[in-house]
Backbone atoms as SQL, in Angstrom:
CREATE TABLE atoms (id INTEGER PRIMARY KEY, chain TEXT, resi INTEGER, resn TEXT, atom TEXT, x REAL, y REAL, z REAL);
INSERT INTO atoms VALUES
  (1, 'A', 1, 'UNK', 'N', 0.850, -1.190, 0.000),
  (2, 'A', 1, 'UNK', 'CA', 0.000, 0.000, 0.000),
  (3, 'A', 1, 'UNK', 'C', 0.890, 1.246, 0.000),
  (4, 'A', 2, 'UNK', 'N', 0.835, 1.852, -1.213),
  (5, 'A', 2, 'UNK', 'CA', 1.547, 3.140, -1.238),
  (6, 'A', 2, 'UNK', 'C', 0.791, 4.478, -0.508),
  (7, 'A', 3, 'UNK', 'N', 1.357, 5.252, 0.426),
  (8, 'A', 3, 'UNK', 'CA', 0.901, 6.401, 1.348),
  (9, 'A', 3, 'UNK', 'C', 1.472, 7.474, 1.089),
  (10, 'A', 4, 'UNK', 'N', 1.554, 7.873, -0.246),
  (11, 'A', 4, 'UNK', 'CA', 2.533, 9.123, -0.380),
  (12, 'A', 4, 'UNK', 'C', 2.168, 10.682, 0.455),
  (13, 'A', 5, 'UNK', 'N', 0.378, 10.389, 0.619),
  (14, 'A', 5, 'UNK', 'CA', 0.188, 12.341, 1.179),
  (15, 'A', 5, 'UNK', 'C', 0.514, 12.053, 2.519),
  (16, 'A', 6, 'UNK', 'N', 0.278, 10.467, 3.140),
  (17, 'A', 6, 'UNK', 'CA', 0.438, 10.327, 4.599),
  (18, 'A', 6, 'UNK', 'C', 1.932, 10.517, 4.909),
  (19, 'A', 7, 'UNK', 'N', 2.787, 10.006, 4.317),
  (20, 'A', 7, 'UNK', 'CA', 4.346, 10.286, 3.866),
  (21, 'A', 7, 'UNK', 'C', 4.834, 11.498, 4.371),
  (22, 'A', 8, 'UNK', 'N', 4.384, 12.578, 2.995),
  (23, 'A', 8, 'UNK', 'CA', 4.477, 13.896, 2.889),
  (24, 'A', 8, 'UNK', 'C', 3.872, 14.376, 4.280),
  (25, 'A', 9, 'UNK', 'N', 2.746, 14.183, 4.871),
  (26, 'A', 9, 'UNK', 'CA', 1.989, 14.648, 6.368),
  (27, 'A', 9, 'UNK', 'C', 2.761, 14.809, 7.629),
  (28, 'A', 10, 'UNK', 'N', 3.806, 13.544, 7.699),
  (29, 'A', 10, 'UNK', 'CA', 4.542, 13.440, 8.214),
  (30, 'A', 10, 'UNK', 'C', 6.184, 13.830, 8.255),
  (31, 'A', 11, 'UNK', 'N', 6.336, 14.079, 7.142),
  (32, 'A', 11, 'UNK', 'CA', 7.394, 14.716, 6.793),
  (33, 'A', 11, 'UNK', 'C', 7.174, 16.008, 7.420),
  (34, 'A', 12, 'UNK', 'N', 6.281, 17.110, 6.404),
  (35, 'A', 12, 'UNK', 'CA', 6.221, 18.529, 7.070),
  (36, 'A', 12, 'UNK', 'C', 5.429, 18.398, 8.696),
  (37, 'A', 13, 'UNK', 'N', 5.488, 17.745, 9.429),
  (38, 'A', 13, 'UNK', 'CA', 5.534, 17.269, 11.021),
  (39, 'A', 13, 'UNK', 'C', 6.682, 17.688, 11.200),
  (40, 'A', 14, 'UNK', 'N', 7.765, 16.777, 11.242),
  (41, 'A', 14, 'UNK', 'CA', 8.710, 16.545, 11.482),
  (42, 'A', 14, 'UNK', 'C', 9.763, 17.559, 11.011),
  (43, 'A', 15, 'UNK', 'N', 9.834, 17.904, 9.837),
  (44, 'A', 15, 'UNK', 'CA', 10.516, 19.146, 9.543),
  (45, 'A', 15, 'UNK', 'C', 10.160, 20.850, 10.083),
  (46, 'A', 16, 'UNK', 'N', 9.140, 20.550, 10.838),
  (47, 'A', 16, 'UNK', 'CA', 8.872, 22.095, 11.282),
  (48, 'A', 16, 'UNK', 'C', 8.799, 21.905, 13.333),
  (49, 'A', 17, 'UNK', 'N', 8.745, 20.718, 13.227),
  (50, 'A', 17, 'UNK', 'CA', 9.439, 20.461, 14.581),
  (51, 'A', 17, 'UNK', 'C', 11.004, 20.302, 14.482),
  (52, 'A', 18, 'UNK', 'N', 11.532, 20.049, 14.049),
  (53, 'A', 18, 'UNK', 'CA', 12.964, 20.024, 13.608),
  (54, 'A', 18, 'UNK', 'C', 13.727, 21.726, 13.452),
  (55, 'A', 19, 'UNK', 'N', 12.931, 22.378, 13.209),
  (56, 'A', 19, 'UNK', 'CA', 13.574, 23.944, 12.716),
  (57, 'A', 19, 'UNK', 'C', 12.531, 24.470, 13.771),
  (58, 'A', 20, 'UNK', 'N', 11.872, 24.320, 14.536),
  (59, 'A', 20, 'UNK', 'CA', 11.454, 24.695, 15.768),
  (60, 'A', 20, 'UNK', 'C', 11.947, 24.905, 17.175),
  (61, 'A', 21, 'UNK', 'N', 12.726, 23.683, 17.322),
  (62, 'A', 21, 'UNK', 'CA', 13.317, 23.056, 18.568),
  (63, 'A', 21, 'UNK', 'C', 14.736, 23.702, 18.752),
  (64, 'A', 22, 'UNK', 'N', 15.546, 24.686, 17.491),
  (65, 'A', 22, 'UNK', 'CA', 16.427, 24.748, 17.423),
  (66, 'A', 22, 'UNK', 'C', 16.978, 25.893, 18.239),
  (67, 'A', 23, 'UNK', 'N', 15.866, 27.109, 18.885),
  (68, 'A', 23, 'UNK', 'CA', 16.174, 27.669, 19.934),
  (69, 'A', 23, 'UNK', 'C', 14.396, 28.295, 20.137),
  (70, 'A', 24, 'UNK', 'N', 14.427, 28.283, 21.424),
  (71, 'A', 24, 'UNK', 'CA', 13.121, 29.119, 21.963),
  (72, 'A', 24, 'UNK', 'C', 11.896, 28.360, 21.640),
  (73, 'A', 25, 'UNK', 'N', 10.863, 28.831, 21.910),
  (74, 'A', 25, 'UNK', 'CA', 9.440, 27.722, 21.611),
  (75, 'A', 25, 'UNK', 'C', 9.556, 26.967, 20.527),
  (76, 'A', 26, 'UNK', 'N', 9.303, 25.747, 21.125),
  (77, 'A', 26, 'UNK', 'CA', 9.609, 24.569, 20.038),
  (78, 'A', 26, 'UNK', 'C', 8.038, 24.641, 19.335),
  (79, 'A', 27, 'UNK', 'N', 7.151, 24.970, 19.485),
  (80, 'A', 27, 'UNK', 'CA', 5.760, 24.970, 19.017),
  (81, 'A', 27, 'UNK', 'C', 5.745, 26.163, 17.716),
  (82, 'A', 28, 'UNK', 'N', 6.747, 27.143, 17.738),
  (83, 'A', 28, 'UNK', 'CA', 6.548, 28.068, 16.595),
  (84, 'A', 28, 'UNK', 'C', 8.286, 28.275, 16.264),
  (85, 'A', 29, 'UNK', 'N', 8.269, 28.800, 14.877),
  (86, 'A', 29, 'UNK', 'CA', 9.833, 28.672, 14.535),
  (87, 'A', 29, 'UNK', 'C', 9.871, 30.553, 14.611),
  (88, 'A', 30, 'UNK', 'N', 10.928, 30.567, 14.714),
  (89, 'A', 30, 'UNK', 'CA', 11.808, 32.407, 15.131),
  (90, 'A', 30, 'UNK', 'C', 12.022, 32.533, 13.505),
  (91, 'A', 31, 'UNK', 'N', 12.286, 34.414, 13.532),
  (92, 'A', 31, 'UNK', 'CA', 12.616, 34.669, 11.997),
  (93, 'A', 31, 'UNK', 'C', 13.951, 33.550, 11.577),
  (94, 'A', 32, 'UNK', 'N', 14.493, 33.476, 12.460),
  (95, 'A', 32, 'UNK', 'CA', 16.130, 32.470, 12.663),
  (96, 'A', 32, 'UNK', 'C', 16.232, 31.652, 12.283),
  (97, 'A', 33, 'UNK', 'N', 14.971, 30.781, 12.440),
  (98, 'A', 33, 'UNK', 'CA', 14.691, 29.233, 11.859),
  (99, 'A', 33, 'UNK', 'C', 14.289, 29.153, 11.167),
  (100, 'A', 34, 'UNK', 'N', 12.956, 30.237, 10.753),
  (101, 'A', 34, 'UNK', 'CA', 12.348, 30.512, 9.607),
  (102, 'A', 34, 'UNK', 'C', 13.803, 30.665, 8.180),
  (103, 'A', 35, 'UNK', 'N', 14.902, 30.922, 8.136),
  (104, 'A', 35, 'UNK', 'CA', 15.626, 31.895, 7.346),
  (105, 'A', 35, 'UNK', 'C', 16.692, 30.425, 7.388),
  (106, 'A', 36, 'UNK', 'N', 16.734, 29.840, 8.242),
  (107, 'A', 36, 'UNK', 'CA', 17.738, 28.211, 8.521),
  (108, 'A', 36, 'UNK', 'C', 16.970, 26.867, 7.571),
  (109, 'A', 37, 'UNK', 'N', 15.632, 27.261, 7.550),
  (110, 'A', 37, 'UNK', 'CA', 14.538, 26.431, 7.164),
  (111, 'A', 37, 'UNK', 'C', 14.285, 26.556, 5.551),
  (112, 'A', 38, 'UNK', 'N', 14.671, 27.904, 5.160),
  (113, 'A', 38, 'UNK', 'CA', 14.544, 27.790, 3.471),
  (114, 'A', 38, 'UNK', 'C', 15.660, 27.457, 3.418),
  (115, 'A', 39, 'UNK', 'N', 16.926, 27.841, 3.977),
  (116, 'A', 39, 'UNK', 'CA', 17.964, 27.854, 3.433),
  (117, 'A', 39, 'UNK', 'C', 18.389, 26.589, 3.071),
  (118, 'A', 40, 'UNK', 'N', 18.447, 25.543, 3.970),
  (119, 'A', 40, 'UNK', 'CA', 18.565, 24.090, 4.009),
  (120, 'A', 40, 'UNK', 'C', 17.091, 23.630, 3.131),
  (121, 'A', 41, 'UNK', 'N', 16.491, 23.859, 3.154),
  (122, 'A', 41, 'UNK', 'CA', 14.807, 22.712, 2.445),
  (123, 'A', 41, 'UNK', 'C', 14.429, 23.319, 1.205),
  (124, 'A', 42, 'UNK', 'N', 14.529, 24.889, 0.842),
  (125, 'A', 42, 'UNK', 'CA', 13.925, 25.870, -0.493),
  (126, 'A', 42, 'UNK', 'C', 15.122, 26.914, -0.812),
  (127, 'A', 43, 'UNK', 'N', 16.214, 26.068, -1.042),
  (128, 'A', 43, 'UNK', 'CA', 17.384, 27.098, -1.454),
  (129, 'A', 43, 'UNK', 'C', 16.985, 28.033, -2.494),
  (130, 'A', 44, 'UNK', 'N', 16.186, 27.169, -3.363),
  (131, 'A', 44, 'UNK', 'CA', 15.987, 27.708, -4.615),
  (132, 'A', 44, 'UNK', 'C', 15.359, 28.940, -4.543),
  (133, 'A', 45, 'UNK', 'N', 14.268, 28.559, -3.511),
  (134, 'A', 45, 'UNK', 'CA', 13.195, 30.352, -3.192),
  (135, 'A', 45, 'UNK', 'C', 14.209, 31.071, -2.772),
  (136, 'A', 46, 'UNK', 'N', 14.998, 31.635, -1.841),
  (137, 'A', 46, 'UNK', 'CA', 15.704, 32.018, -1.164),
  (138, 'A', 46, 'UNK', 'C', 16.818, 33.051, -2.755),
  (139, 'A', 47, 'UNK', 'N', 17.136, 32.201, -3.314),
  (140, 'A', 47, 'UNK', 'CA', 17.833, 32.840, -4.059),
  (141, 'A', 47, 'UNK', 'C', 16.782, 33.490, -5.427),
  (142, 'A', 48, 'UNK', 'N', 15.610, 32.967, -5.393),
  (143, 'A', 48, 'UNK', 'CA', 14.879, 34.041, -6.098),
  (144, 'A', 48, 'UNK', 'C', 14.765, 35.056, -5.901),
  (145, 'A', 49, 'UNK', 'N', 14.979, 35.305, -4.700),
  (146, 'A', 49, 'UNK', 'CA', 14.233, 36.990, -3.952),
  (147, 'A', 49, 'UNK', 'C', 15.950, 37.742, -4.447),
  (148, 'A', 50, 'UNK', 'N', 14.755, 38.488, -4.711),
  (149, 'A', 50, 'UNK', 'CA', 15.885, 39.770, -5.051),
  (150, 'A', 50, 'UNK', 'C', 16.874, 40.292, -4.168),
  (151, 'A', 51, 'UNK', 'N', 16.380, 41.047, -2.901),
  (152, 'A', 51, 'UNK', 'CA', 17.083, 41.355, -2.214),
  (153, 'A', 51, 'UNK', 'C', 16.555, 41.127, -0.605),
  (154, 'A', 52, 'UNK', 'N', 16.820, 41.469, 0.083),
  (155, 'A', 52, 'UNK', 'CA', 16.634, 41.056, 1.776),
  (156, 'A', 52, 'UNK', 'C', 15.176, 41.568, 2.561),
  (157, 'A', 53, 'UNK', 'N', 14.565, 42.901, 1.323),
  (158, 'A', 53, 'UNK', 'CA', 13.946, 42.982, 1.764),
  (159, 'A', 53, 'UNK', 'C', 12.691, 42.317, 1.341),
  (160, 'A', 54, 'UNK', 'N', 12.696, 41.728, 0.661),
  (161, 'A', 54, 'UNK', 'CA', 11.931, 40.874, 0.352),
  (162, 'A', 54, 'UNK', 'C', 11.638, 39.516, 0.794),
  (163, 'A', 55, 'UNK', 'N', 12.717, 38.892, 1.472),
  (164, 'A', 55, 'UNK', 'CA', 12.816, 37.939, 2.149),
  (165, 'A', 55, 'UNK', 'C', 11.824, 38.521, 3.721),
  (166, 'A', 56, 'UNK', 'N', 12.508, 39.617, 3.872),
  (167, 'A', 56, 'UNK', 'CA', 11.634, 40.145, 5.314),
  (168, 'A', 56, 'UNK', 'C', 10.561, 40.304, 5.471),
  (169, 'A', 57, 'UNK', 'N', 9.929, 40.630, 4.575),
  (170, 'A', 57, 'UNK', 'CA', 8.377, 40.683, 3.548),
  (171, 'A', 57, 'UNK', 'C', 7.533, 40.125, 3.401),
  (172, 'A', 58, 'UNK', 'N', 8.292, 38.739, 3.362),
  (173, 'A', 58, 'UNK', 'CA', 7.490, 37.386, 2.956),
  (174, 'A', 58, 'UNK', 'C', 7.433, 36.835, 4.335),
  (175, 'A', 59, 'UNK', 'N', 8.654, 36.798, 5.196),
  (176, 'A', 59, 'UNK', 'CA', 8.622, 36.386, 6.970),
  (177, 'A', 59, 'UNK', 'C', 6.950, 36.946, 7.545),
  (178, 'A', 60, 'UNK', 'N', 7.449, 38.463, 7.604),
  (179, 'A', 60, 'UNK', 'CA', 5.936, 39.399, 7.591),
  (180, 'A', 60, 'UNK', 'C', 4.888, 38.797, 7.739),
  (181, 'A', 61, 'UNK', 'N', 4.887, 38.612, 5.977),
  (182, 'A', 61, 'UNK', 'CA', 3.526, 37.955, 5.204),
  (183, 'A', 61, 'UNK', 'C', 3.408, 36.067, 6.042),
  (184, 'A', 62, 'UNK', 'N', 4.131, 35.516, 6.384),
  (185, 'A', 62, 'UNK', 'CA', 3.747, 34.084, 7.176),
  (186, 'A', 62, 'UNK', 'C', 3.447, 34.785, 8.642),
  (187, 'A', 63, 'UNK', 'N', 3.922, 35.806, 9.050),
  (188, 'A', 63, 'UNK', 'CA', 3.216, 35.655, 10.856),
  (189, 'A', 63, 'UNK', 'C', 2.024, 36.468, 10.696),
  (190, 'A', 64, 'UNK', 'N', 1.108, 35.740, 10.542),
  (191, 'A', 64, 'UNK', 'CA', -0.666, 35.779, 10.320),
  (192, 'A', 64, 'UNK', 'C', -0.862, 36.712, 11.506),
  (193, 'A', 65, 'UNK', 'N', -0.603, 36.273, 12.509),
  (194, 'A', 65, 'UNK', 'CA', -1.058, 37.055, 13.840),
  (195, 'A', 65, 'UNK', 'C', 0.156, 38.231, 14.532),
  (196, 'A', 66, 'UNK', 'N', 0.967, 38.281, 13.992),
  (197, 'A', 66, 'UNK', 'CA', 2.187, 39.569, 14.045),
  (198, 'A', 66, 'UNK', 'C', 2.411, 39.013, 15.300),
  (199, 'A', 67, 'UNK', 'N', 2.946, 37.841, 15.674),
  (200, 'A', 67, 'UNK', 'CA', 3.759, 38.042, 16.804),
  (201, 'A', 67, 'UNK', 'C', 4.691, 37.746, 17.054),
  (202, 'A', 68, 'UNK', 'N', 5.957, 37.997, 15.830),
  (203, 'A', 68, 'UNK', 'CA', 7.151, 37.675, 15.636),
  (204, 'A', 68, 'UNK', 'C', 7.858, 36.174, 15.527),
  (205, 'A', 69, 'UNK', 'N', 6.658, 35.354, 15.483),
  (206, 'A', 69, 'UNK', 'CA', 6.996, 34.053, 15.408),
  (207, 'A', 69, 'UNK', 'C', 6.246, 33.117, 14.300),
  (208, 'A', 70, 'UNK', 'N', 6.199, 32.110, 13.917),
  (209, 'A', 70, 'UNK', 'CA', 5.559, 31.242, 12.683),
  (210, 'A', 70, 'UNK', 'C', 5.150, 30.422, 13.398),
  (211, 'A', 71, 'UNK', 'N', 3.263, 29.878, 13.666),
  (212, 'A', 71, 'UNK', 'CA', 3.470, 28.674, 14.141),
  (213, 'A', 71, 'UNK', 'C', 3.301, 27.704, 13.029),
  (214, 'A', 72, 'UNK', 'N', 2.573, 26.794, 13.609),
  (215, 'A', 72, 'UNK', 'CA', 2.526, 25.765, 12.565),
  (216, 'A', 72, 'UNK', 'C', 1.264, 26.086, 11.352),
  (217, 'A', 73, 'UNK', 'N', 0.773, 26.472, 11.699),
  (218, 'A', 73, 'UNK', 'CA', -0.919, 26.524, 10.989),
  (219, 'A', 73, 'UNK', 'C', -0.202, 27.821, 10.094),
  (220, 'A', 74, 'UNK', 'N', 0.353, 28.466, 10.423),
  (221, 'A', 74, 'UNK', 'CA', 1.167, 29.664, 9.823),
  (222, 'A', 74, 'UNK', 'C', 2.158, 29.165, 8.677),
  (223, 'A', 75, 'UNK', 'N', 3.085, 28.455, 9.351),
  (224, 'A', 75, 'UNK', 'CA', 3.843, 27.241, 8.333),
  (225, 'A', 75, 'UNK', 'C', 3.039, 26.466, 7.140),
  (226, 'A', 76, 'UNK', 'N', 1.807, 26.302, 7.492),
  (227, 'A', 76, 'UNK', 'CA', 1.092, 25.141, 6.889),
  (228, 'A', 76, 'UNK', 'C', 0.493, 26.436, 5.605),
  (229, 'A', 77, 'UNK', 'N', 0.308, 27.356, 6.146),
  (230, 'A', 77, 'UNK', 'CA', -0.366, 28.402, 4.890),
  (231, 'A', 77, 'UNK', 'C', 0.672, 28.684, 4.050),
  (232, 'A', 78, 'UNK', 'N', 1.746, 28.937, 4.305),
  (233, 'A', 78, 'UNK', 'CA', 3.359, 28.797, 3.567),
  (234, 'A', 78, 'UNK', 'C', 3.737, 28.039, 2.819),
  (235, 'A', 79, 'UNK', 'N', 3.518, 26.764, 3.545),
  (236, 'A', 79, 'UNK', 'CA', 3.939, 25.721, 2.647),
  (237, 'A', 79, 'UNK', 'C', 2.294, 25.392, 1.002),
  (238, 'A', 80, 'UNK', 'N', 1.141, 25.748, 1.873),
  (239, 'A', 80, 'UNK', 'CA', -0.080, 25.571, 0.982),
  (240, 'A', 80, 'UNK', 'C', 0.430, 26.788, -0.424),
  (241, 'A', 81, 'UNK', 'N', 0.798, 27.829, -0.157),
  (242, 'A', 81, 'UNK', 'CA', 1.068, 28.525, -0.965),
  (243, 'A', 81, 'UNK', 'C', 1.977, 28.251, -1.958),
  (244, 'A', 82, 'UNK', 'N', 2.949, 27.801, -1.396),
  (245, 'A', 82, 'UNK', 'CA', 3.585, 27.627, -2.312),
  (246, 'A', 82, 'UNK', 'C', 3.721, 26.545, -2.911),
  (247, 'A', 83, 'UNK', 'N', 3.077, 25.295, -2.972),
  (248, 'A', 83, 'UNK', 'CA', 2.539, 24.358, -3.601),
  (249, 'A', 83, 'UNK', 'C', 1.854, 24.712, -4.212),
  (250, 'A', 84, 'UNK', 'N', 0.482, 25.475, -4.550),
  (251, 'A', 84, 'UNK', 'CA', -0.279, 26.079, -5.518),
  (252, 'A', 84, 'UNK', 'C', 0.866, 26.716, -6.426),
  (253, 'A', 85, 'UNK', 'N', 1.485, 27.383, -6.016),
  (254, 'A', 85, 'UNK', 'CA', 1.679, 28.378, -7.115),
  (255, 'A', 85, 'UNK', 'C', 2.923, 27.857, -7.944),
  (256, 'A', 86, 'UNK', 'N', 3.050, 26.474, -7.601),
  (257, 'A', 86, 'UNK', 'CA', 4.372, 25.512, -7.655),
  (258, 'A', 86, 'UNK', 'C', 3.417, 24.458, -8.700),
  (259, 'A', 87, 'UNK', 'N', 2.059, 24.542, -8.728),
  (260, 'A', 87, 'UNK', 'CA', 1.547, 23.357, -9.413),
  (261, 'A', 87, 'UNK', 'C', 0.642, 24.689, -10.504),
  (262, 'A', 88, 'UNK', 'N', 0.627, 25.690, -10.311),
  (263, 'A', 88, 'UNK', 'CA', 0.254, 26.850, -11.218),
  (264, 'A', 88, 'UNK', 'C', 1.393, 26.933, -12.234),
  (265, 'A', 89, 'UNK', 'N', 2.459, 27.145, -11.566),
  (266, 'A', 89, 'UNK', 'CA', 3.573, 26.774, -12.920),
  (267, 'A', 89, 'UNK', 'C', 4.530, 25.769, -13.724),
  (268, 'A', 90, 'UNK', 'N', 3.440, 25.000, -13.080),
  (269, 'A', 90, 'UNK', 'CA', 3.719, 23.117, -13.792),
  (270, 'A', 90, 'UNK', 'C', 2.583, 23.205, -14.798),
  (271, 'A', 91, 'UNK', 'N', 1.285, 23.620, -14.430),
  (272, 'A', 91, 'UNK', 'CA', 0.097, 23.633, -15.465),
  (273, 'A', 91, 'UNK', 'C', 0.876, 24.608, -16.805),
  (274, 'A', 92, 'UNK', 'N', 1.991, 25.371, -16.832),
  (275, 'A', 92, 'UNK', 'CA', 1.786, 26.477, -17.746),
  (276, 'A', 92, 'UNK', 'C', 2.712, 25.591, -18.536),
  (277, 'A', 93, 'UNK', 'N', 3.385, 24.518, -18.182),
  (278, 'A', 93, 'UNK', 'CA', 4.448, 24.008, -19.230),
  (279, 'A', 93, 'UNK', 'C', 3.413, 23.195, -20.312);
């Protein structure tokens, strides 16, 4: 029995507890981990952005509730996003 979304479910578990734990509330990741977390998993985004402030921009744009931290449900809209717009420019090929 192949489980690939249960797979994937568990993966982004584990990877946002993983870049969580790495200093301060393990339940939400810091701009720190947030910025440790593309760098290592979405190099590729990271070097799209033009310049820094845009990277800061987009941090911004994931803390839903402005309180300097990402939780998970925050993470999870991040990662939803950019899967759409990742399968938006797979449809255009």
């Amino acid at each position: 029995m192949d489980m690939k979304l249960q797979t994937a479910m568990v993966l982004l578990l584990e990877t946002f507890k993983e870049y969580a734990s790495a200093e301060g509330n393990p339940k939400t990741l810091t701009k720190n981990e947030v910025m440790e977390l593309y760098k290592k998993e979405l190099p590729a985004f990271l070097e799209g952005a033009k310049d820094q402030g845009e990277v800061d921009e987009l941090l911004r744009a994931m803390d839903h509730d402005g309180n300097a931290e990402v939780d998970f449900t925050e993470f999870m809209h991040m990662v939803g996003a950019l899967t759409c717009a990742a399968h938006g420019f797979d449809q255009q090929k």
